[in-house]
N, C-alpha and C positions, 0 to 999 in steps of 0.2 A: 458524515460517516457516523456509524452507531458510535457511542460508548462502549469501552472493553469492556467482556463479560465480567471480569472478575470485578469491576467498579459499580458494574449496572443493579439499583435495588431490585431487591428481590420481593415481586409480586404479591400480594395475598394472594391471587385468585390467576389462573392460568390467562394466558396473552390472548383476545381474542380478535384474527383483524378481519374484517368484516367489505376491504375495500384492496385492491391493489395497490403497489408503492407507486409514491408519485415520484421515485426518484431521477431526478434530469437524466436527456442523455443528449446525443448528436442531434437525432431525429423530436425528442420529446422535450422541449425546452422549458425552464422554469423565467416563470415572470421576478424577478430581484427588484427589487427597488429601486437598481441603478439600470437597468434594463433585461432581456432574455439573458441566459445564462445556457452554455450547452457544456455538457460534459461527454468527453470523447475517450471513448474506451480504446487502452494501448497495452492489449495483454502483454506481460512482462517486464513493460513498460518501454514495446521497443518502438523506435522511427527510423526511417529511411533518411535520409540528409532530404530529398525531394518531398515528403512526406511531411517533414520541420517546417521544410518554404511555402507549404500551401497552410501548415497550420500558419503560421505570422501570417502570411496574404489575407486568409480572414476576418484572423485579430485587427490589420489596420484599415481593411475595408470595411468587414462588416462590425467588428465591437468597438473597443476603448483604445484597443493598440497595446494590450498588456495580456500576456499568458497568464495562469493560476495551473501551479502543479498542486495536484491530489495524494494525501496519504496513501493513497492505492497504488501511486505512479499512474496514475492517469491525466488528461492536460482538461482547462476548463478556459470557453471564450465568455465574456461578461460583457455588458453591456450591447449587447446586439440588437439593433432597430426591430420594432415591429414588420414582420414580413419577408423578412431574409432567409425564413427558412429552406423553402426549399432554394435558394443558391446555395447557401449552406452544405445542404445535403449531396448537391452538386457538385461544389469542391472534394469533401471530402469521399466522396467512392469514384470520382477519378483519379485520386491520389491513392485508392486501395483501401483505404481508414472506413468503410461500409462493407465488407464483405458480406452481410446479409441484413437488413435492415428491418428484419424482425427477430433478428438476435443483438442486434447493437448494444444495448442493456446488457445483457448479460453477460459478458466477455470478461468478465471479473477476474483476471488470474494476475495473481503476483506472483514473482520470482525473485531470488537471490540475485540482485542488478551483477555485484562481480562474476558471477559463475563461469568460470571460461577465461577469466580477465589474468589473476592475480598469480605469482608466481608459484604457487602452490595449489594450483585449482583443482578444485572437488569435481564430479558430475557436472556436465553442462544441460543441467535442468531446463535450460532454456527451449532445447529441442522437444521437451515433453510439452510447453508451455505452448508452442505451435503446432503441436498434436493434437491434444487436449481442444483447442481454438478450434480447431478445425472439425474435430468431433461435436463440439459444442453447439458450434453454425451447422452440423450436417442433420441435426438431430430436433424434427420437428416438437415432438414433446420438451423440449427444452424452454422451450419459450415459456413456460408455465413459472418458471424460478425464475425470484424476485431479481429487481436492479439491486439489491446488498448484496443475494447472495455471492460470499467469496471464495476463490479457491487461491491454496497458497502452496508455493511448490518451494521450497528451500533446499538450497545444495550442500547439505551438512554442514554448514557450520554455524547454525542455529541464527541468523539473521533475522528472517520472515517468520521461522516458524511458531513465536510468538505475536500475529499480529492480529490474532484474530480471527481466521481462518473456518470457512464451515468446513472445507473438506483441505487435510494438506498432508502435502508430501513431502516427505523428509529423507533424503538420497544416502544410502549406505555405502561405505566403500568395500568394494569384494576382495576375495582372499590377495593377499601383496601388494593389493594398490597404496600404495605410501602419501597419494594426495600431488602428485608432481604430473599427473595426466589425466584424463576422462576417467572415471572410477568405471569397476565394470561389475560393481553393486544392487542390488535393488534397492527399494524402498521401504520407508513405512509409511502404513495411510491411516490416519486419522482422521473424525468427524467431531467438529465444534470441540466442548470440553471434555470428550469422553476421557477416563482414564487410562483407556487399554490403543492398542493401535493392531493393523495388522501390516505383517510383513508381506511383500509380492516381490514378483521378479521385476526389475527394471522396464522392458521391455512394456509390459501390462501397466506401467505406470499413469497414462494418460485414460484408457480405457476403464481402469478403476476410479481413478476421481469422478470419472463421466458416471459410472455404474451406482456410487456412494452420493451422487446428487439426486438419481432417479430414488435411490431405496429414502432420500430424505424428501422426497416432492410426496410418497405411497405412505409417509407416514404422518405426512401434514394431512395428506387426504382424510388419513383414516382419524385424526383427531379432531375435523373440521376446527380446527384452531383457527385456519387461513395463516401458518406462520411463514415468516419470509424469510427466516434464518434457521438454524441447528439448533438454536440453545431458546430459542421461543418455544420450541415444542412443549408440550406438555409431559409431567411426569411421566405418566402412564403413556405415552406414545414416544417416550425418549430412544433416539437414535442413538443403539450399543452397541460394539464390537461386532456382538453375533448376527444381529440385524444385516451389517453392512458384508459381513463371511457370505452369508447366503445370497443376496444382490450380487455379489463377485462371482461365486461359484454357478448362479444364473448364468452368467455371463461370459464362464467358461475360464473362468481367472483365479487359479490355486492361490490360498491364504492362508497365514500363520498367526495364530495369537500371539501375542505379546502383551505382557504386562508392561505397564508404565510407572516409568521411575523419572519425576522432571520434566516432560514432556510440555509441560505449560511454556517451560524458559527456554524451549530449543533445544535441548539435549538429545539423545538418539533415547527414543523410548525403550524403557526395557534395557538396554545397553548396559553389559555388567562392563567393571571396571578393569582394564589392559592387564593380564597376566606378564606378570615380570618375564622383561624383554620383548615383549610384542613390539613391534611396527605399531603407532601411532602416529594421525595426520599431524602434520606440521602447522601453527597457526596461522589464521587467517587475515587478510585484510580485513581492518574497518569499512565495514560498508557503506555505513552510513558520515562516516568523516570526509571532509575536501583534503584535494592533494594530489600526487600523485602517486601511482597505484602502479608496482613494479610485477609486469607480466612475463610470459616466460618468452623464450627465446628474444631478449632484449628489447621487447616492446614493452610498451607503456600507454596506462589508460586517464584521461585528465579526470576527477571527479570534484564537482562545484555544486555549490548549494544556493538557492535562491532566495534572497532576504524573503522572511516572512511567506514564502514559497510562489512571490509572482514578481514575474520577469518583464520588462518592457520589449517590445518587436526588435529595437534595436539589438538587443544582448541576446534576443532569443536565435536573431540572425548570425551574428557574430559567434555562437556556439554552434551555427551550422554551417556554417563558411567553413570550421577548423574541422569537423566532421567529415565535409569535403573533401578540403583541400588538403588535408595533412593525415587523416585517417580513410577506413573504409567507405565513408558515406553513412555511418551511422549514428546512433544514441539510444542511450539509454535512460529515462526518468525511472526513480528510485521513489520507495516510499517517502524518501525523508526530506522528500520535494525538492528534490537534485537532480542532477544529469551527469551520466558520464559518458563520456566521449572514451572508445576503445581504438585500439590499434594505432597509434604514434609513436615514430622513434623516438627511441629514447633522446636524440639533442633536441629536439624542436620541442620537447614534452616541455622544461622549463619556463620557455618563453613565450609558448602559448596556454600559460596556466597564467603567467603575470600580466598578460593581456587581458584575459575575462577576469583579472583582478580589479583592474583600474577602469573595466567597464562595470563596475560594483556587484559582483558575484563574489560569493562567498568558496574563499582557497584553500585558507588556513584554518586549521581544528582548534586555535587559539581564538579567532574570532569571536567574540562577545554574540555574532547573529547565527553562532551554530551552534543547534540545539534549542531556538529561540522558536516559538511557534504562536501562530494566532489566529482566530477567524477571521473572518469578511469584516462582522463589525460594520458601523454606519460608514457612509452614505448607501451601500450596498443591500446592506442586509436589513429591512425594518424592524424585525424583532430583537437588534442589539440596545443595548442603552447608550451607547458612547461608539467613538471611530476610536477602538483599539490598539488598530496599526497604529496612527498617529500616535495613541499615548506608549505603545510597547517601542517605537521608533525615540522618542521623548528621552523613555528611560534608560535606551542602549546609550544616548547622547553622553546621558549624566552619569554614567560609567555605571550602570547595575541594569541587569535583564527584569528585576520587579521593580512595582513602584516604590516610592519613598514611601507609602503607607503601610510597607510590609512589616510586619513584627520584629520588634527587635531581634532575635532570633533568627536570624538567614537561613534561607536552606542549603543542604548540602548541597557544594557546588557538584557538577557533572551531570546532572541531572537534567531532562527537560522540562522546561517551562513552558506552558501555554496560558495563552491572553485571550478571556471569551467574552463574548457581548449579554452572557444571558445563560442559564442553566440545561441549555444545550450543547454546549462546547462544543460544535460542530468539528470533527477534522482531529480529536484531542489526540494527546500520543497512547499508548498502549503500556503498562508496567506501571511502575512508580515514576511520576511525575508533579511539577509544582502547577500547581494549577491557578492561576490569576482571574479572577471573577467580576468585573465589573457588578455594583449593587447600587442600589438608588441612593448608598451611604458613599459610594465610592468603590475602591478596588479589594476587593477582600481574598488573601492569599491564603495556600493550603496544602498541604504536603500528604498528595492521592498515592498510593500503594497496590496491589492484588486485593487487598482484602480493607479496603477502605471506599465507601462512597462517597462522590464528590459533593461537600456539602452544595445546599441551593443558599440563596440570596435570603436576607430576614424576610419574613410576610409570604415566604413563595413554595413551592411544591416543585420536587424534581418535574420535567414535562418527560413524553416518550422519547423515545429515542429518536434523534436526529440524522438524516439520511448522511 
């Protein structure tokens, strides 16, 4: 995954890319060093319980026998023989996971994983997220936007909608909705870093993100940049407010400006502050914490996180067994390369949280390996310098998420920490974060910001951005 905007150096000279992304997908596999690598797009980040079982089937047939969840919520198989593709391809759009195989790529949409879940839920954004998907695969010029580009759909309570997003929506609650049912709210739509957003009605919500990717594919054209994101454009062909009003109003979908106040951290853009005595929503679950997640009318959702974000076939099974047998038949993968599993009564929810405990899934928001992040790193990846895991694994043992090389000066704990092989940080987290850099000296630690660039290694040059 790219680098957050706000970390990424800023250019002399405008981005020009001259080639399409080579970024993996189902159908497009990348050669790793430890074998193919397929990346399986799961907008929202949802699966089917039957959906889980044919991903594991692949895993232990065709790759290593180990899942990889994506900052996106997406699932990734590694090590896969030379030649398996099309069985591959095979599994997966019998099990539904290819709805169009020249949109596979693109299906980029995150979502607020609780939305719907937690006992004070906002808009169930998710329904736009399978609108949108659907829009997405009907719509042959769509093929033209890159495998990064992202759409991110966040259900008010500002989870996703800091992650980076080219085009995202951010769900309002309409007059009396107090946050205890579906809001009956619109939106606001935002593109990459603009300042401004516009308001739409609910309804139009999936039709405009579609509409604000085509007015960003007419503006890449027009700058021949060839850029593959929102914020690579060039100055002069920077995607504004007013740019994307008119792409809307093409398209038959009323817009409101809105100035932006916070919008980078998930706030409601433009949002002035509650007149005394308003109805205000009530707060929200952690989304990204393990635990259990108290939903409403007495149900309960499990949510686990995955050491360093990959899962052996075993636990991947055993989280789909409970999906099964004890919920709907569903899941959920989350950015923060987790799962939740929704719908479980409340008595069974305890005992089947301490069961994906002791098969070493991450439960507890105490846990030393939440909030713990890391690349591939060697044997995997040939451009790291060191096997990461191993040493970010090493240092959980010795009771601290950094090395012992770290500055006297600790960083502030709550924070995420990432562990990279190389000045790529593939996969890093987004905001302020501790960044752990492997350098031909060793481990060199770093406390990244909005407004801080991840230093590189001595002797070395940031590289471009990593898919």
């Amino acid at each position: 995954m790219p680098p957050s905007p706000s970390t990424r150096p800023q250019a002399a000279a405008p981005l020009l890319r001259d080639r399409g992304d080579a970024c993996p997908g189902a159908l497009r596999l990348h050669p790793a060093a430890d074998g193919g690598l397929a990346r399986v797009r799961l907008p929202a980040g949802d699966l089917t319980a039957h959906q889980a079982v044919v991903l594991a089937d692949a895993a232990e047939l065709l790759g290593d026998g180990h899942l990889s969840l994506t900052s996106r919520g997406n699932a990734e198989l590694r090590g896969l023989a030379e030649g398996c593709g099309d069985r591959l391809a095979g599994l997966l759009r019998d099990a539904g996971l290819l709805p169009s195989a020249a949109h596979e790529r693109i299906r980029n949409i995150l979502a607020s994983p609780l939305a719907g879940l937690d006992r004070h839920t906002p808009s169930d954004v998710r329904r736009w997220a399978r609108e949108l998907d659907a829009l997405l695969c009907a719509g042959e010029w769509a093929t033209a936007l890159s495998g990064r580009f992202l759409f991110v759909l966040d259900d008010g309570r500002g989870d996703v909608a800091a992650l980076g997003g080219d085009v995202t929506l951010l769900a309002e609650a309409g007059p009396g909705d107090d946050g205890t049912g579906p809001a009956g709210g619109g939106a606001l739509l935002r593109v990459g870093d603009a300042p401004a957003a516009l308001r739409i009605a609910g309804p139009d919500a999936p039709r405009a993100a579609l509409a604000a990717a085509g007015a960003f594919l007419a503006a890449a054209g027009a700058s021949g940049s060839g850029a593959w994101r929102v914020r690579e454009l060039p100055d002069a062909h920077a995607l504004r407010a007013r740019d994307v009003a008119e792409a809307l109003r093409s398209a038959g979908i009323e817009a409101a400006y809105v100035a932006a106040q916070g919008a980078a951290h998930g706030a409601a853009y433009g949002a002035e502050p509650p007149a005394p005595g308003a109805r205000t929503r009530p707060p929200y679950a952690d989304s990204s914490a393990p635990g259990i997640v108290e939903g409403p009318g007495g149900a309960r959702a499990l949510s686990v996180l995955a050491p360093l974000g990959r899962l052996t076939v075993a636990q991947w099974r055993l989280l789909t067994a409970i999906a099964a047998e004890d919920g709907p038949g569903a899941l959920r993968l989350t950015p923060w390369r987790g799962i939740v599993l929704p719908g479980l009564a409340a008595a069974a929810a305890p005992d089947r949280l301490a069961r994906l405990a002791a098969a070493g899934l991450v439960t507890d928001p105490a846990s030393p390996w939440h909030r713990l992040g890391a690349c591939t790193g060697r044997p995997g990846c040939a451009k790291s310098r060191t096997d990461v895991r191993a040493d970010a694994t090493a240092a959980v043992a010795a009771g601290t998420a950094v090395p012992d090389t770290a500055p006297a000066g600790r960083p502030p704990a709550g924070l995420p920490v990432y562990w990279s092989g190389c000045e790529r940080r593939c996969g890093h987290p987004h905001g302020t974060w501790v960044d752990v850099l492997a350098t031909a000296e060793g481990y060199r630690t770093a406390l990244v910001g909005p407004d801080t660039e991840p230093p590189a290694a001595p002797g070395t040059t940031a590289p471009p951005p990593a898919p």
